[in-house]
N, C-alpha and C positions, 0 to 999 in steps of 0.2 A: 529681384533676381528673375533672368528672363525663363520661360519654358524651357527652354534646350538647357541652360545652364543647369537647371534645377531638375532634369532627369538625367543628367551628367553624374551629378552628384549623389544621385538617388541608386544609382549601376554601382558606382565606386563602393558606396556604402552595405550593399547585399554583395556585392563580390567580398567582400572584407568577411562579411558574417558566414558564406559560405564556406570559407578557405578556413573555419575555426576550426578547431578541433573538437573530435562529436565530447558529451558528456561523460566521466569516470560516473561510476557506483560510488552514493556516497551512504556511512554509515553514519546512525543515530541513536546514542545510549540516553536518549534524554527524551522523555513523551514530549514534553511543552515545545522543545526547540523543532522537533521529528512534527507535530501539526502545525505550528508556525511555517517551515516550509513548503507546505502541500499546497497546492492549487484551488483556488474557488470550488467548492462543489464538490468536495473529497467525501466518499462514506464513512462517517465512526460506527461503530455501532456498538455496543455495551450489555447487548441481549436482553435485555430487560422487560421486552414484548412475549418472549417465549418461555412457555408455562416449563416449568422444571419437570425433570423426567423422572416415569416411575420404574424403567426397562432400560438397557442400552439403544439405541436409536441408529441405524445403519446409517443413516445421513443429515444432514441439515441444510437448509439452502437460506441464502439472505440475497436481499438486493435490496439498493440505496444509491443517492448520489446522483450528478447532473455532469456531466451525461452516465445514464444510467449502468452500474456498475453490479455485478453479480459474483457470487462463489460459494461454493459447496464444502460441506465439510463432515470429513468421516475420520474411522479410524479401522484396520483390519476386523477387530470384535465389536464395533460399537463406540458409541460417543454420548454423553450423557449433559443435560443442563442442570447447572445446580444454584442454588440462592448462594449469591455473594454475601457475606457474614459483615463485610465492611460496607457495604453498599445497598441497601433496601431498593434502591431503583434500579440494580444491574443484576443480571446473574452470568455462570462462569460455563464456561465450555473446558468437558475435559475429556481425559479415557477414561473407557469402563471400566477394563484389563490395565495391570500395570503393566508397566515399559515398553508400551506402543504407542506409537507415534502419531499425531492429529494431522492429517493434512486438509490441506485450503488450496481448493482448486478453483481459478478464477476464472469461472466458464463465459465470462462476459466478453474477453479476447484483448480487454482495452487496459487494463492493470497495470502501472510501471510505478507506482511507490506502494509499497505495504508496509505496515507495521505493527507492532501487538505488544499485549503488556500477558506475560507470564512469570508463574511462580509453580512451587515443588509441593505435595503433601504425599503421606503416608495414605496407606487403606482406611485409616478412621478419619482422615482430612486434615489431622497435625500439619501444620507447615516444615518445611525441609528447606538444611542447606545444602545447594549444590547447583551443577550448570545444567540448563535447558540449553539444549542444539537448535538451535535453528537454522532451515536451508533451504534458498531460494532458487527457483528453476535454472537461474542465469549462471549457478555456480558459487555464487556468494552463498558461504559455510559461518556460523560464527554461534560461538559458545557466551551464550548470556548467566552471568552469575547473579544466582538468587539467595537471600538469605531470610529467617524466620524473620516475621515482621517487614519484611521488606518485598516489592515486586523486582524482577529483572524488564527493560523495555531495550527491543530493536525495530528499526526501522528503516528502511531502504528505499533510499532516492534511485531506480538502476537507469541503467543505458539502455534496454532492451523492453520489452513487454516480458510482464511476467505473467507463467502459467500455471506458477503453484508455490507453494509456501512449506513448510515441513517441521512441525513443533515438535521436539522428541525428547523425555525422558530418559533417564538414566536406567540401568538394573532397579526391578521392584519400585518405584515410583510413579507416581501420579502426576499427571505435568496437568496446569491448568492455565487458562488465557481468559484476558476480556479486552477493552478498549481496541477492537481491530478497525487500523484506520488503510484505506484505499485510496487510490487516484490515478485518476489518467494520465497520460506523459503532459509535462509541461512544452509546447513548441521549442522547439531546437530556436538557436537563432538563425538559420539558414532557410527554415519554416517561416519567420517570424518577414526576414526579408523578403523573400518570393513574395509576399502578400503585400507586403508595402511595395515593391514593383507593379503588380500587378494591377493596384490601386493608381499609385500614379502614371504609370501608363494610361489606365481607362481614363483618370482626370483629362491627359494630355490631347485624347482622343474627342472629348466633349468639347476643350477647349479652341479645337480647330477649327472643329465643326461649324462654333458658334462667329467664329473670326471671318472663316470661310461665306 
């Protein structure tokens, strides 16, 4: 195929991808399927570095991930670490107060999947049934159903940059999370073309040069 032909082809091809329609929000009740789609490089994290709390804690900051990804986490009175019962290598971020809500502010600016594994307990740490709220800066609202013995998980593919996250309990409940996974936007495909333009253009440019 000659040069001309071949960045003929290459226009037709990023015109096609630009002209797609941008990305829906997509949801995910499944952990396994929710980090199977994430991007190379996505931060989990399972707190398991941070020493469990003796006090409520006004904030906590994490940062992880390539390219490197940051957010903070509080709650109105306080947030507390605690040993995960099922897990010796992880511990649990929760409120210190019941029926205040944990938020997770992704002060990194780069954020467009999130997702988290939460569950319900009493004041002595009983497990509970019942729904954790969760609600993401772009608008996405969604009621996860937890049950004793069981975790609830969501996760969110969105269309936009997210700038915050919102885990909330019910009346008198203790909402608790661990496995928070993060990620950069995946390139659009209209992203993904400009760059294969812009590559074969420079190719086209060397190759004249060298003709020339």
């Amino acid at each position: 195929m000659k040069l001309a032909q071949l960045g003929s082809l290459i226009v037709v091809i990023v015109a096609s991808m630009i002209s797609a329609p941008a990305q829906a929000n997509v949801i995910y009740t499944d952990e396994a399927s929710f980090q199977a789609a994430l991007p190379a490089g996505h931060f989990f994290n399972n707190f398991g570095g941070l020493p469990t709390s003796i006090g409520p804690e006004g904030s906590i900051n994490q940062a992880g991930g390539v390219p490197l990804i940051s957010y903070q986490m509080s709650a109105p009175s306080g947030i507390g670490v605690f040993d995960d019962l099922s897990d010796p290598f992880a511990k649990v971020i929760g409120n210190w107060f019941d029926s205040e809500a944990v938020i997770l502010q992704f002060t990194s600016g780069n954020v467009q999947s999130a997702g988290v594994r939460v569950w319900l307990t009493d004041v002595n740490g009983a497990r509970l049934d019942g729904d954790v709220t969760v609600s993401y800066s772009n608008g996405v609202n969604q009621a996860v159903p937890t049950t004793i013995g069981s975790y609830g998980f969501i996760g969110l593919l969105a269309n936009v940059p997210l700038i915050s996250m919102t885990i909330a309990p019910g009346a008198g409940q203790y909402v608790n999370f661990s496995n928070v996974f993060a990620a950069v936007a995946v390139p659009e495909p209209s992203s993904l073309g400009l760059a294969l333009l812009s590559s074969t253009m420079l190719l086209a440019r060397r190759r004249l040069r060298n003709v020339g």
